[in-house]
C-alpha positions as CSV (number, residue, x, y, z in Angstrom):
1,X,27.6,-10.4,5.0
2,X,29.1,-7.0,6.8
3,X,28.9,-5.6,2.8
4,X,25.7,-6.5,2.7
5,X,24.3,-5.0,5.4
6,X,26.3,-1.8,5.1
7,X,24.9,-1.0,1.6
8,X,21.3,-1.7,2.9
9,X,21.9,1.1,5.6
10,X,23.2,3.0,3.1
11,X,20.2,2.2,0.8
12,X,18.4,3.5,3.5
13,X,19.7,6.1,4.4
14,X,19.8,8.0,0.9
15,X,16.4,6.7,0.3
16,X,14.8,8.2,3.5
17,X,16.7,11.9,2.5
18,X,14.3,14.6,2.9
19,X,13.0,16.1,-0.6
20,X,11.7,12.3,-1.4
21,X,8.5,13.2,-1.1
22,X,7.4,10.2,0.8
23,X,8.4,7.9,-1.9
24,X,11.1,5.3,-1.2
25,X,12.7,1.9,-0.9
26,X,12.8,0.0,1.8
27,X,14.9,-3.4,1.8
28,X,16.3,-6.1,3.5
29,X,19.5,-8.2,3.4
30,X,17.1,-10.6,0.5
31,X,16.5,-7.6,-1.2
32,X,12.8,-7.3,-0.3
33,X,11.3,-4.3,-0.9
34,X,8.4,-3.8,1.3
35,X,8.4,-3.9,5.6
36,X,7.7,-7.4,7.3
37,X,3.7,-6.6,7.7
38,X,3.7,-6.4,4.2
39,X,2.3,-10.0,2.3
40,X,4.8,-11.6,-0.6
41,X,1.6,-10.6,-3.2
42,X,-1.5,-8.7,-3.2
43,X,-5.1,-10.0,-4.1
44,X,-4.9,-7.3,-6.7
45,X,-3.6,-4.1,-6.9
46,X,-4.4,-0.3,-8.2
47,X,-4.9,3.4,-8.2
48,X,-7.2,4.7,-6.2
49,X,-8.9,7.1,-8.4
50,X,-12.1,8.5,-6.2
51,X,-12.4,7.8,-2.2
52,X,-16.5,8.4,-1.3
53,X,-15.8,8.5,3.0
54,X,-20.2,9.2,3.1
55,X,-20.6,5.9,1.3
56,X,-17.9,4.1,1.8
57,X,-16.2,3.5,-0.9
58,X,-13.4,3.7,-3.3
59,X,-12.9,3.7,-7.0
60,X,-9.8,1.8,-7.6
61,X,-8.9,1.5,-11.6
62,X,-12.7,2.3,-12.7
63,X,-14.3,-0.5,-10.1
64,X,-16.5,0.0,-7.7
65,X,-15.9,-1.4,-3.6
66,X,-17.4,-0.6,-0.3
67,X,-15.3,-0.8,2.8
68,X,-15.6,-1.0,6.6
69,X,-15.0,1.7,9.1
70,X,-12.6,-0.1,10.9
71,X,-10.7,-1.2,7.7
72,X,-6.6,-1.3,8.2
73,X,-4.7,0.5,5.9
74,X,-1.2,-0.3,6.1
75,X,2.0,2.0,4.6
76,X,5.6,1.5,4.5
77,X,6.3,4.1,7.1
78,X,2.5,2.9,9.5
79,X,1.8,-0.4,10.5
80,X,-2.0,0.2,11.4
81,X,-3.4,3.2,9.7
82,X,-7.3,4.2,9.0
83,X,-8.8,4.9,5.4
84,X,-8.3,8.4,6.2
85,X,-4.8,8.2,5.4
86,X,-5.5,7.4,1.9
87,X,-5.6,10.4,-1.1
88,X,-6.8,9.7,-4.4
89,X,-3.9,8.7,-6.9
90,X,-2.2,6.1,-4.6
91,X,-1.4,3.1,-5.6
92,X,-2.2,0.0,-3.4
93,X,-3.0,-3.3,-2.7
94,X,-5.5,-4.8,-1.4
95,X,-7.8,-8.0,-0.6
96,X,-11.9,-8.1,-0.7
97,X,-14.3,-10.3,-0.5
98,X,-17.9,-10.3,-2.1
99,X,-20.8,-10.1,-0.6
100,X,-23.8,-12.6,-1.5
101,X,-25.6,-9.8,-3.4
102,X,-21.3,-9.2,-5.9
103,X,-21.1,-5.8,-3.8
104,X,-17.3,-6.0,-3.2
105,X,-15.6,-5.2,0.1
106,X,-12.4,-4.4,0.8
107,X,-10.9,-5.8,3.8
108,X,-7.0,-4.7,3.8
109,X,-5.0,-2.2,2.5
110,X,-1.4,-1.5,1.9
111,X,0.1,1.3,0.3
112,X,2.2,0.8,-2.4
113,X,4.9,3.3,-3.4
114,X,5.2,4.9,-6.5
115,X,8.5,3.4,-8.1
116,X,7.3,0.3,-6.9
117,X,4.0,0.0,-9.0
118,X,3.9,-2.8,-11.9
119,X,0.4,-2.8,-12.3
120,X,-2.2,-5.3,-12.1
C-alpha cells in the first residue's frame, strides 16, 4: 500500500513538470486516469474541429450540435469551466440530448487529454 501510493505521487509529480504543455496523467491508487468529477464513460467522444460562440455551436468529428450558455465544461486541472475554455483540436467527451425537431445539444463537457484519446 505505502508503494503504491508513493509511485502515484511520483506519477504525479513527473507528470505535472513544467514543459508538458498541459497534457498529463492523473491517477489514483486503482489506476484511474481522470479526477473524481470525471464519469467512468462518455456518451461519445471527439475532436472538436470548429467552435461557432455567435451560434452556438461546435463541430465535433464533422457533426453538427448547439449548446447552452451556461453549458459546464469540465478539465482535468477545472472542475466547472465555461465553453470559453475550449480551442478547436481538443478532444472531449461529452453527453447531448435531441431536441424534438434532431437539433442536437450538448449538455456536458469534459476535456480529454491528448495521450488519453482512443477515439469513438
Amino acid at each position: 500500500m505505502r508503494t503504491t501510493k508513493l509511485f502515484i505521487v511520483q506519477l504525479l509529480a513527473i507528470a505535472m513538470l513544467p514543459g508538458m504543455n498541459g497534457s498529463y496523467v492523473l491517477a489514483d491508487e486503482q489506476g484511474n486516469s481522470a479526477p473524481s468529477y470525471y464519469p467512468s464513460d462518455f456518451q461519445k467522444k471527439g475532436i472538436v474541429r470548429t467552435i461557432n460562440a455567435g451560434q452556438k455551436q461546435l463541430i465535433i468529428d464533422g457533426l453538427s450540435y448547439h449548446y447552452q450558455v451556461d453549458l459546464q465544461v469540465h478539465s482535468p486541472t477545472q472542475k466547472y469551466g465555461t465553453v470559453y475554455s475550449l480551442k478547436e483540436g481538443q478532444i472531449i467527451g461529452f453527453s447531448y440530448k435531441e431536441d424534438l425537431n434532431g437539433k442536437r445539444i450538448i449538455t456536458e463537457i469534459w476535456v480529454i487529454p491528448n495521450t488519453e484519446y482512443q477515439g469513438g
